[in-house]
C-alpha positions as a printed NumPy array, in Angstrom:
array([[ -62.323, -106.004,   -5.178],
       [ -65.559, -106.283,   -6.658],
       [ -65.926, -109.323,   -4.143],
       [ -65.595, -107.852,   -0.837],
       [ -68.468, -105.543,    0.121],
       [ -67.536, -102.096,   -0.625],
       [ -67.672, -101.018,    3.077],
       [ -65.125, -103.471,    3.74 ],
       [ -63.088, -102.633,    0.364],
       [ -59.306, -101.401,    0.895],
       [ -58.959,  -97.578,    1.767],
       [ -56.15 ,  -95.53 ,    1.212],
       [ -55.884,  -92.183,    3.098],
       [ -53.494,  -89.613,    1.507],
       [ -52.245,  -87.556,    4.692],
       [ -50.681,  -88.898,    8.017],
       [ -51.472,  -85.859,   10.087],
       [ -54.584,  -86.176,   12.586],
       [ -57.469,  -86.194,   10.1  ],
       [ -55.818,  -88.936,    8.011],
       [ -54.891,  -90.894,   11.761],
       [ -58.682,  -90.072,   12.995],
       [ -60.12 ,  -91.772,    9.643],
       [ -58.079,  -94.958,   10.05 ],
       [ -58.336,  -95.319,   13.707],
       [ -62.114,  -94.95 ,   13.535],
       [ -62.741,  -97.451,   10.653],
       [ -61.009, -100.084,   12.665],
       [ -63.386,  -98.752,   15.61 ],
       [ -66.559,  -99.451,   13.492],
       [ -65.538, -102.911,   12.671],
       [ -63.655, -102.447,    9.494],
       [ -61.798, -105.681,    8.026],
       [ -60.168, -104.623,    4.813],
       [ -56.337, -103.157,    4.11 ],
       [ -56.027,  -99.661,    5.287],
       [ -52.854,  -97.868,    4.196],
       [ -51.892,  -93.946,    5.365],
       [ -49.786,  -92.546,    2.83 ],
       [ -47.585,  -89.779,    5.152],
       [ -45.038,  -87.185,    2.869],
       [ -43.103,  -86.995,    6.173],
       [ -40.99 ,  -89.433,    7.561],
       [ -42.636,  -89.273,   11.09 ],
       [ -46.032,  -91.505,   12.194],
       [ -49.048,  -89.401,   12.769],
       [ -48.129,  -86.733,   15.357],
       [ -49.527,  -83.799,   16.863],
       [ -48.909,  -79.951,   15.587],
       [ -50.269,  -77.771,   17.908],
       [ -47.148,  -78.32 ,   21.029],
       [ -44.579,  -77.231,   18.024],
       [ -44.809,  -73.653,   18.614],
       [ -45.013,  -74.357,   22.1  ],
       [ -44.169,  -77.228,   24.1  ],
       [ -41.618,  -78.814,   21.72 ],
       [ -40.045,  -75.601,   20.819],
       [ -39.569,  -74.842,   24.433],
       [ -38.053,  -78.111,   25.04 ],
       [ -40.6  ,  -79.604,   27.314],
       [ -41.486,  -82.559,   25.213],
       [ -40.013,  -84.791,   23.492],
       [ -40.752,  -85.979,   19.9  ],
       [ -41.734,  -89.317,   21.017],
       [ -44.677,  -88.111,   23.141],
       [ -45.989,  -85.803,   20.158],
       [ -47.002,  -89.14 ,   18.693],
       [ -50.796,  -89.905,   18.42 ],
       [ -49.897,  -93.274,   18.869],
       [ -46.833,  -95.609,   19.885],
       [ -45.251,  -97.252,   16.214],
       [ -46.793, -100.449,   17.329],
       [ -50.219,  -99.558,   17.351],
       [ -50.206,  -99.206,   13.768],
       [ -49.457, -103.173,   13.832],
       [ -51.677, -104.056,   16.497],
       [ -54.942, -102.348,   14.16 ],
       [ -53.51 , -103.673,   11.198],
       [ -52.896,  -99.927,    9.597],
       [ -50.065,  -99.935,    6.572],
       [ -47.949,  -96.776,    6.853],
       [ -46.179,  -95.686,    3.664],
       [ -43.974,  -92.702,    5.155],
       [ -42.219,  -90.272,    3.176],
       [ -43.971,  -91.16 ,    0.599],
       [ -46.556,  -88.934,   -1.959],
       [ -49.267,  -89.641,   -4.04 ],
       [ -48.537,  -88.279,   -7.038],
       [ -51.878,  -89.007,   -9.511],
       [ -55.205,  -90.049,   -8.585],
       [ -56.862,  -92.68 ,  -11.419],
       [ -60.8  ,  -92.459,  -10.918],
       [ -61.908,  -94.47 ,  -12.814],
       [ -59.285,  -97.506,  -12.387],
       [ -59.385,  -96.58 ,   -8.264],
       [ -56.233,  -96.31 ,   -8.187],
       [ -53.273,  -94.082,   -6.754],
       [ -49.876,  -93.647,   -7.766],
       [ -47.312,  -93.017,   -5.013],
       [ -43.932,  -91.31 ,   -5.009],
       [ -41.921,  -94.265,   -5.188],
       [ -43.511,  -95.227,   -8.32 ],
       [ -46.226,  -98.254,   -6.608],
       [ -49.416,  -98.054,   -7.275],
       [ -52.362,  -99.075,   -4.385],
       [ -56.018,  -99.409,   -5.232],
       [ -59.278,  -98.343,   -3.604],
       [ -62.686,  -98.882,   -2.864],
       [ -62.678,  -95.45 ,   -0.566],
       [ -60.024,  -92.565,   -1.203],
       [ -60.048,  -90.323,    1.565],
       [ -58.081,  -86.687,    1.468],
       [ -56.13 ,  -85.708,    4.46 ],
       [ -53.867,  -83.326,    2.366],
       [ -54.121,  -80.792,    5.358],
       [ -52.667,  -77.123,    4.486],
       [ -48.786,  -75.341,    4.172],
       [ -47.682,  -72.916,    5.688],
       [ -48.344,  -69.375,    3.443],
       [ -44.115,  -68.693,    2.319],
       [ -42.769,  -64.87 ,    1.617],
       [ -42.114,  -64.368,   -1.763],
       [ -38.436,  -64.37 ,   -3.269],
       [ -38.246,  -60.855,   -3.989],
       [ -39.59 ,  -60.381,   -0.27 ],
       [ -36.352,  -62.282,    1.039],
       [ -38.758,  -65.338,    1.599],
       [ -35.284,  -68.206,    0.367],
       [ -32.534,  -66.025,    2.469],
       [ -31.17 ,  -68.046,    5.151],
       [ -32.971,  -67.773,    8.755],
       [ -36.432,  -67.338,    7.704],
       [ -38.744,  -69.874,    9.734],
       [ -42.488,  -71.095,    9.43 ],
       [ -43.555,  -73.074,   12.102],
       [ -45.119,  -76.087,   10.752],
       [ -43.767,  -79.476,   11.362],
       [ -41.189,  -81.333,   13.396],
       [ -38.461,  -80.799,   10.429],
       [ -39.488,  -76.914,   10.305],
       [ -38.367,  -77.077,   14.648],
       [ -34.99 ,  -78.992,   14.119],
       [ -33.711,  -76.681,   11.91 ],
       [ -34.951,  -73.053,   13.395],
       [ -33.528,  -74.694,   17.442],
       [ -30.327,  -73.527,   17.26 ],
       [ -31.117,  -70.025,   16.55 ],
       [ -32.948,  -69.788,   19.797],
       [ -30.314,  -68.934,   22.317],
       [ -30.82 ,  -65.705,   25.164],
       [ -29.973,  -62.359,   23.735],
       [ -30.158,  -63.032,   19.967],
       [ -32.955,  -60.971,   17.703],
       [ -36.284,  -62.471,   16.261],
       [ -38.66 ,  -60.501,   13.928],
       [ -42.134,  -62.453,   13.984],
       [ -44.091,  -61.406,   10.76 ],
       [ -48.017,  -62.183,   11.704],
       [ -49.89 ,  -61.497,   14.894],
       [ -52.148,  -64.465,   14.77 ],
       [ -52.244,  -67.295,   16.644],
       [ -48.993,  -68.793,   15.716],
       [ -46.854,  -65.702,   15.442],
       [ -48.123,  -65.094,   19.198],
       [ -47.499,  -68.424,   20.376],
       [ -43.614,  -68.135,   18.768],
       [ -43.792,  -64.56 ,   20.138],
       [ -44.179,  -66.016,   23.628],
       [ -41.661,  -69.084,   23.505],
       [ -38.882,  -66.657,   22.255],
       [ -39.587,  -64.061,   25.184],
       [ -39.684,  -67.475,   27.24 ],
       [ -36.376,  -68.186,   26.441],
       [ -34.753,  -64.587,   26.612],
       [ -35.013,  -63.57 ,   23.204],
       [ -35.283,  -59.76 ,   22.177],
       [ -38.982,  -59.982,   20.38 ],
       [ -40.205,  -57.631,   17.685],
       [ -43.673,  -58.338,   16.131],
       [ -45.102,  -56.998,   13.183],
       [ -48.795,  -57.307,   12.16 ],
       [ -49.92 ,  -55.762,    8.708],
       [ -53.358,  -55.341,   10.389],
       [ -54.794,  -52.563,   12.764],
       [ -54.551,  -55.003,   15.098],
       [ -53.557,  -58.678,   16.397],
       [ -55.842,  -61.179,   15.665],
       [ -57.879,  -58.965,   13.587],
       [ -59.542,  -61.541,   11.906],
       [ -60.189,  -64.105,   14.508],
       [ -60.806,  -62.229,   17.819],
       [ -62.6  ,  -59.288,   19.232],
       [ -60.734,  -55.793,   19.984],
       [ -60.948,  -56.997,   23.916],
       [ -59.419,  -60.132,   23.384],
       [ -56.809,  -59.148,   21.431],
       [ -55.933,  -55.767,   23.627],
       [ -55.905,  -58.409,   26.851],
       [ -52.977,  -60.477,   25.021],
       [ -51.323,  -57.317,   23.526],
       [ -50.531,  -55.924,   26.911],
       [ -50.292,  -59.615,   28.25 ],
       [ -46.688,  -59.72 ,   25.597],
       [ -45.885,  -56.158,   25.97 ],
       [ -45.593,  -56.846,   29.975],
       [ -42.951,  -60.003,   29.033],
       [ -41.162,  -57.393,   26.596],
       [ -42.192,  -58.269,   23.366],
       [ -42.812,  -55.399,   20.9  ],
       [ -45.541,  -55.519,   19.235],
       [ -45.811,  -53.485,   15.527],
       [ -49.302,  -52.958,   14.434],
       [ -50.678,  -51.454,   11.001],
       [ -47.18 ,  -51.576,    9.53 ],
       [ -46.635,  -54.145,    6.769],
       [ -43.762,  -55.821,    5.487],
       [ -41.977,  -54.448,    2.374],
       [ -38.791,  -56.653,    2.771],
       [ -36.394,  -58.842,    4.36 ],
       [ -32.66 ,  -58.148,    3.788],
       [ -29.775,  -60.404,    3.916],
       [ -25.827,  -60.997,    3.673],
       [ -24.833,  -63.78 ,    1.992],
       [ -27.959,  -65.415,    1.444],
       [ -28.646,  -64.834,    5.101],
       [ -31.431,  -61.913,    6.809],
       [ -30.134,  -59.777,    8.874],
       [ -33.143,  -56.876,    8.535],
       [ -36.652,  -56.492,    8.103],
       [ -37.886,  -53.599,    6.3  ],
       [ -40.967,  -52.026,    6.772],
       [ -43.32 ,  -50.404,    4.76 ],
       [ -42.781,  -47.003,    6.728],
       [ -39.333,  -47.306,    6.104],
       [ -37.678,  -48.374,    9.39 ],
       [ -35.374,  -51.516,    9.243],
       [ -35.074,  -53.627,   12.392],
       [ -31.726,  -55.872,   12.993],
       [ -32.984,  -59.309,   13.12 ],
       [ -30.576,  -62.832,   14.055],
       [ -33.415,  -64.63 ,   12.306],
       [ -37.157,  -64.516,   11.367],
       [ -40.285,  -66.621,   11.709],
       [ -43.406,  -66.136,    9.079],
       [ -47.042,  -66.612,   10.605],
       [ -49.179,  -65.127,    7.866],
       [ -51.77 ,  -68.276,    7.516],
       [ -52.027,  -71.434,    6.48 ],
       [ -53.09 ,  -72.803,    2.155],
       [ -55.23 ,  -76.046,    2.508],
       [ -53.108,  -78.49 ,   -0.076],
       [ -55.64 ,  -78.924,   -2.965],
       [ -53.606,  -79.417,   -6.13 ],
       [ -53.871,  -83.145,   -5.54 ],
       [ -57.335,  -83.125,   -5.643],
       [ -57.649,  -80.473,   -8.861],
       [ -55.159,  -82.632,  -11.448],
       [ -57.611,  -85.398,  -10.022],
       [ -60.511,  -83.119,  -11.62 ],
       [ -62.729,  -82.706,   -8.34 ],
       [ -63.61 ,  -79.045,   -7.227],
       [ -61.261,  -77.299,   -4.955],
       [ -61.24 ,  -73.403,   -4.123],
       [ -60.602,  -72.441,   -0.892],
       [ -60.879,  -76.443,   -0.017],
       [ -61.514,  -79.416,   -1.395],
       [ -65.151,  -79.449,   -1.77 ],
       [ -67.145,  -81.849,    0.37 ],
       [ -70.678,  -82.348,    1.464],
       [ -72.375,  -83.242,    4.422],
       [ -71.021,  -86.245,    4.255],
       [ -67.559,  -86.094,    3.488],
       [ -68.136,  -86.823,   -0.216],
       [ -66.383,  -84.982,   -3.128],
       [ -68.238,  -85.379,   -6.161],
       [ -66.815,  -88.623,   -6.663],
       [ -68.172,  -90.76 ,   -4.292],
       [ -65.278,  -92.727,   -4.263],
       [ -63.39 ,  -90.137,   -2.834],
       [ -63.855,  -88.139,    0.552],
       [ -62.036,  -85.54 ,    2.35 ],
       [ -61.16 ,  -84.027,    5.615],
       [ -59.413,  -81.768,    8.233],
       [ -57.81 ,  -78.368,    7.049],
       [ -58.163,  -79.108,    3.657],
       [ -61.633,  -79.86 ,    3.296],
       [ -64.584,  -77.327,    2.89 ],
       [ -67.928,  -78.24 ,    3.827],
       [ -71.644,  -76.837,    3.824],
       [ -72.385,  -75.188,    7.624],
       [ -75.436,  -73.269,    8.666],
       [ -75.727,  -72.245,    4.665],
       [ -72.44 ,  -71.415,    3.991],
       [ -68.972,  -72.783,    3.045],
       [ -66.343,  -72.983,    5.236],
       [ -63.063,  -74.715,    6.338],
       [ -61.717,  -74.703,    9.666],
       [ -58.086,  -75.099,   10.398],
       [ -57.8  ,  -76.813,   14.126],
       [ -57.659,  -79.966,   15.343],
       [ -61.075,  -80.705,   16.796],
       [ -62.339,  -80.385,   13.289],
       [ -59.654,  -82.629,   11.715],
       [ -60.848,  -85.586,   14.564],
       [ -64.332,  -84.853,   14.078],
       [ -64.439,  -84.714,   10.565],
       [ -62.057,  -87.821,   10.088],
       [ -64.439,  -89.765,   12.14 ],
       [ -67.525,  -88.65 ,    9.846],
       [ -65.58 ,  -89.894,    7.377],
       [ -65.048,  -92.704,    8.399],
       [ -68.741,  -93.837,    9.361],
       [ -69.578,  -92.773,    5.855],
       [ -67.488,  -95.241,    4.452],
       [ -69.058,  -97.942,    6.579],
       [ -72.185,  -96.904,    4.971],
       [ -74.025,  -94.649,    8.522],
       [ -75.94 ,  -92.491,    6.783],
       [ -75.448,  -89.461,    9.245],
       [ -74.356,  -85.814,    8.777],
       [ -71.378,  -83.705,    9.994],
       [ -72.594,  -80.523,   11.979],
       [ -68.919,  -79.225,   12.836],
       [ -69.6  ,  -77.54 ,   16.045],
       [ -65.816,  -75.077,   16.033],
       [ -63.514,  -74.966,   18.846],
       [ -59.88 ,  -73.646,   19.069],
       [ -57.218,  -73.405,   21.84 ],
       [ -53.911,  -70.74 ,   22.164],
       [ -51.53 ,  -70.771,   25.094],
       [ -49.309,  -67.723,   25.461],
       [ -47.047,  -67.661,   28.568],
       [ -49.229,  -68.711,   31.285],
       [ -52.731,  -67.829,   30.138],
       [ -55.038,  -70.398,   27.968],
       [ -57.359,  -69.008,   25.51 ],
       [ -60.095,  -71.531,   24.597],
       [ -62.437,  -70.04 ,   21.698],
       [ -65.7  ,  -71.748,   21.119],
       [ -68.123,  -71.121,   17.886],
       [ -67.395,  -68.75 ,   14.889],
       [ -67.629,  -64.75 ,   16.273],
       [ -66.453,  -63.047,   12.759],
       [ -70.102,  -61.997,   12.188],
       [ -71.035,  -60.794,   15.243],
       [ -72.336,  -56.713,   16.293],
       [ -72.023,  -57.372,   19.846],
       [ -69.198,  -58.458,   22.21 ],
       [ -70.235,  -58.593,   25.628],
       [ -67.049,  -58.858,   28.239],
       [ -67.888,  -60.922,   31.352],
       [ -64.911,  -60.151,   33.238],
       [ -63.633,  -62.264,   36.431],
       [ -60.374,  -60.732,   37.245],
       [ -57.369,  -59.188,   36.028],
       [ -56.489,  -62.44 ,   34.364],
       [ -59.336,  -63.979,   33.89 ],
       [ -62.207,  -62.657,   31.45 ],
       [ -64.661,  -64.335,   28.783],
       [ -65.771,  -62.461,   25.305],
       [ -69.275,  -63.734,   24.161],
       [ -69.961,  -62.641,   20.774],
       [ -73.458,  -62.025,   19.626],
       [ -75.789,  -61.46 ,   16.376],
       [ -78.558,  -59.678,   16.927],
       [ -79.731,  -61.791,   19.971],
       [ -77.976,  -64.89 ,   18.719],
       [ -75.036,  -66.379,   20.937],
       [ -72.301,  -66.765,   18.035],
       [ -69.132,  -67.591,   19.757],
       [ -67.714,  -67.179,   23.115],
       [ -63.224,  -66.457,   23.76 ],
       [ -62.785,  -67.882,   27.268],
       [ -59.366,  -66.336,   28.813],
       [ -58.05 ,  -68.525,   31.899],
       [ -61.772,  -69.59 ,   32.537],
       [ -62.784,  -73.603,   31.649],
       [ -65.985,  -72.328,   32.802],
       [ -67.272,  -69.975,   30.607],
       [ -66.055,  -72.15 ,   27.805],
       [ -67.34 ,  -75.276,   28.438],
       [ -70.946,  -73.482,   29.392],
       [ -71.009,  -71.494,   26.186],
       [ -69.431,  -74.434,   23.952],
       [ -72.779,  -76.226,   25.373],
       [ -75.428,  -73.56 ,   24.755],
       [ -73.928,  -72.762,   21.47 ],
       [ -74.26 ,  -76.774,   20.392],
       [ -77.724,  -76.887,   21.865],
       [ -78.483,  -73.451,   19.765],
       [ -79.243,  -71.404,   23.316],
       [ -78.312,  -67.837,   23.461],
       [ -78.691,  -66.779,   27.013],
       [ -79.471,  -62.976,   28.056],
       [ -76.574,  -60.84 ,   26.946],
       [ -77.535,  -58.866,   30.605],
       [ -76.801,  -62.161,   33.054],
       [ -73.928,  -63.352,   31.089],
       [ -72.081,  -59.639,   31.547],
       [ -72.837,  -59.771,   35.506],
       [ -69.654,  -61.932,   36.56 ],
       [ -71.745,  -63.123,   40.148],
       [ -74.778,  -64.674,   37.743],
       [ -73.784,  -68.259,   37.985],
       [ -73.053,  -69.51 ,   34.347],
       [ -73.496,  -73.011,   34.858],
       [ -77.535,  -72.392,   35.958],
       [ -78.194,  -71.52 ,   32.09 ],
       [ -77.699,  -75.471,   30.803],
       [ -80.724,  -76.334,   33.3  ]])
C-alpha cells in the first residue's frame, strides 16, 4: 500500500445504502484507480428507501427498479460488493477491517455509511409480539405484505413522516386506520401547526383517525401475537397488526468499539473526517458542524451530497460540505417538499394558493429559515434558491399569493 499514492489507495465503505453507493460511484467519477469494496449487511445491492412506505408497499414498483443501479454496473466501475456481510472490528492502526465472514480487507480510506435503525418498542411494551412492523427495508415490506388486505385493522404508533406515509398506503388500500401520536400534534417536531393541520384533515377526509396527545402504554397480544393497543388514557383499540414510526438511531456502535467520537452521530468535520483521518463518514449516521452547530440530517439529499464530499476528500479537493437540507413526503395525492431547517423559527408566514395548494415559509427574526411547499414546485424551488444564496425576501410579498415568486431570484 505504501506504494500507491494514498488518493489512489484501496477504500472500503461500510454501508450499501445511498451514502455508501454515492461515495463509490463518485470516486470512480473523480478518476479513482484503486479497489473499492461496499460492505452491505443486507443481501440486496444499493437500493432506494424512501418508495418503501409508499410505492413498493402499494405495489406499484417492483424491487428491481428500487435499485440505484442495475447488478452490472457494479462490474462495469469496477466496485466489489460484499453483501450480507458486516464489519465486525475496525483495526486503526493496521488499516484494517474485519468482516462477518471472518476476512479481513485493508484500507488507505475507511468511509462510514452505517446509516440509522429504526427506534423498536420495548419488550415489556409488546415491541417482540407477532405483527408489530417498522418500515425500514425491503425485508421489513415482505414480511408486513400479507397483513395488508381491505377491511383488516392497523394501529400506526408515530405521526411523523413515516407513520403518515404508512397511514396513507393502508387507507389506500382499504384498511381501517387508527393513528396515535404521543405529541400535541403531528409532526410536532418537524413542521409548523399549518402544515401539519393541512395533512391532518387531508387523512381525516380518507378516514384515517388520527389520536393526538395520547401516548402509548402498551401493546397486547394472544399467543405471542397483538391484537390491542393500549393507551395511556386507558382505551384499548382492536388492532390485526401494528406499524412503529417513532424515529430513526444513526448506527454508531461500530464507530465507538473503533474509539472515534459518536453521540448523536458519528462525529465528522467539514470535511468528512472523524478524528482519524483515515476514516470518514456520511449520510444518517454522520454529524457534522453547520452554521455553528451540530447536526445530522436523516434524508437522502444529504446522504448523496455528503457521500460525494466524501469522496472528493479522499481524492485530496480540499473543499467544504455546506449541507444545504431538503426533504420530500407524499401522502395520497399531495407532495410535500420541505426546504431548509424551520425548528427555530418565531414566524410562519402561509402563502396560500388554493385549497390544495399552500407554502409555509418559516422565519427568524427577518431571516428566511425554511420554507414547506404543499403541491407547489414553485415555491420550493424559489425558496430552496434564496435560502442557498442566504436571501430572505419580505415576509409581506411572499404572503400575497399574486406577488410573482420567481421575480425575487433576479
Amino acid at each position: 500500500m505504501s506504494n500507491v499514492p494514498v488518493e489512489n489507495g484501496p477504500v472500503v465503505i461500510v454501508g450499501a445504502g445511498q451514502a455508501g453507493f454515492s461515495v463509490a460511484a463518485k470516486l470512480r467519477d473523480l478518476g479513482h484507480i484503486g479497489r473499492i469494496t461496499l460492505v452491505g449487511a443486507e443481501a440486496h445491492p444499493p437500493y432506494q428507501r424512501p418508495p418503501l412506505s409508499k410505492a413498493y408497499l402499494l405495489g406499484e414498483l417492483t424491487e428491481e427498479r428500487l435499485h440505484l443501479r442495475p447488478p452490472a454496473f457494479y462490474g462495469q466501475k469496477a466496485i466489489e460488493l460484499r453483501l450480507a456481510t458486516e464489519v465486525e472490528t475496525i483495526d486503526r492502526a493496521r488499516h484494517e477491517v474485519r468482516l462477518s465472514d471472518g476476512s479481513d480487507l485493508s484500507y488507505s480510506h475507511l468511509v462510514l455509511a452505517t446509516g440509522s435503525r429504526p427506534r423498536q418498542l420495548p419488550a415489556e411494551q409488546g415491541g417482540e409480539l407477532g405483527g408489530v412492523y417498522c418500515l425500514r427495508s425491503i425485508a421489513d415490506i415482505r414480511k408486513m405484505a400479507a397483513e395488508f388486505t381491505a377491511g383488516r385493522r392497523v394501529v400506526i404508533v408515530g405521526g411523523g413522516y413515516i407513520g403518515l406515509e404508512a397511514a396513507a398506503v393502508s387507507a389506500k388500500l382499504g384498511l381501517e386506520v387508527t393513528l396515535i401520536e404521543s405529541a400535541p400534534r403531528i409532526l410536532q417536531r418537524v413542521a409548523s401547526t399549518h402544515t401539519a393541520s393541512f395533512f391532518r384533515s387531508l387523512h381525516q377526509s380518507k378516514g384515517v383517525d388520527i389520536l393526538e396527545g395520547v401516548g402509548l402504554d402498551r401493546l397486547a397480544g394472544r399467543d405471542r401475537k397483538v391484537t390491542h393497543a393500549i393507551l395511556a388514557d386507558g382505551r384499548s383499540l382492536a388492532a390485526d397488526f401494528v406499524i412503529v414510526g417513532i424515529g430513526i438511531l444513526p448506527n454508531v456502535e461500530l464507530a465507538l468499539r473503533a474509539g472515534l467520537e459518536a453521540g448523536n452521530g458519528i462525529e465528522v468535520d467539514a470535511q468528512c473526517r472523524t478524528a482519524d483521518p483515515a476514516i470518514l463518514a456520511a449520510g444518517d449516521c454522520a454529524s457534522f458542524p453547520w452554521k455553528g452547530r451540530r447536526i445530522r440530517l436523516e434524508s437522502v439529499g444529504n446522504a448523496v451530497e455528503q457521500g460525494e464530499a466524501a469522496a472528493r476528500t479522499i481524492m485530496g479537493q480540499t473543499h467544504e460540505y455546506h449541507a444545504e437540507p431538503w426533504f420530500w413526503s407524499d401522502q395520497f395525492d399531495c407532495k410535500l417538499q420541505i426546504a431548509g431547517l424551520g425548528a427555530d423559527h418565531d414566524a410562519a408566514i402561509i402563502r396560500q394558493m388554493s385549497d390544495t395548494s399552500l407554502s409555509v415559509w418559516y422565519y427568524r427574526n427577518d431571516e428566511l429559515l425554511a420554507v414547506d411547499a404543499i403541491n407547489h414546485p414553485g415555491s420550493y424551488m424559489v425558496g430552496k434558491r434564496l435560502i442557498a444564496q442566504g436571501k430572505s425576501p419580505d415576509r409581506r410579498a411572499v404572503s400575497d399569493p399574486s406577488f410573482e415568486l420567481k421575480s425575487l431570484l433576479a
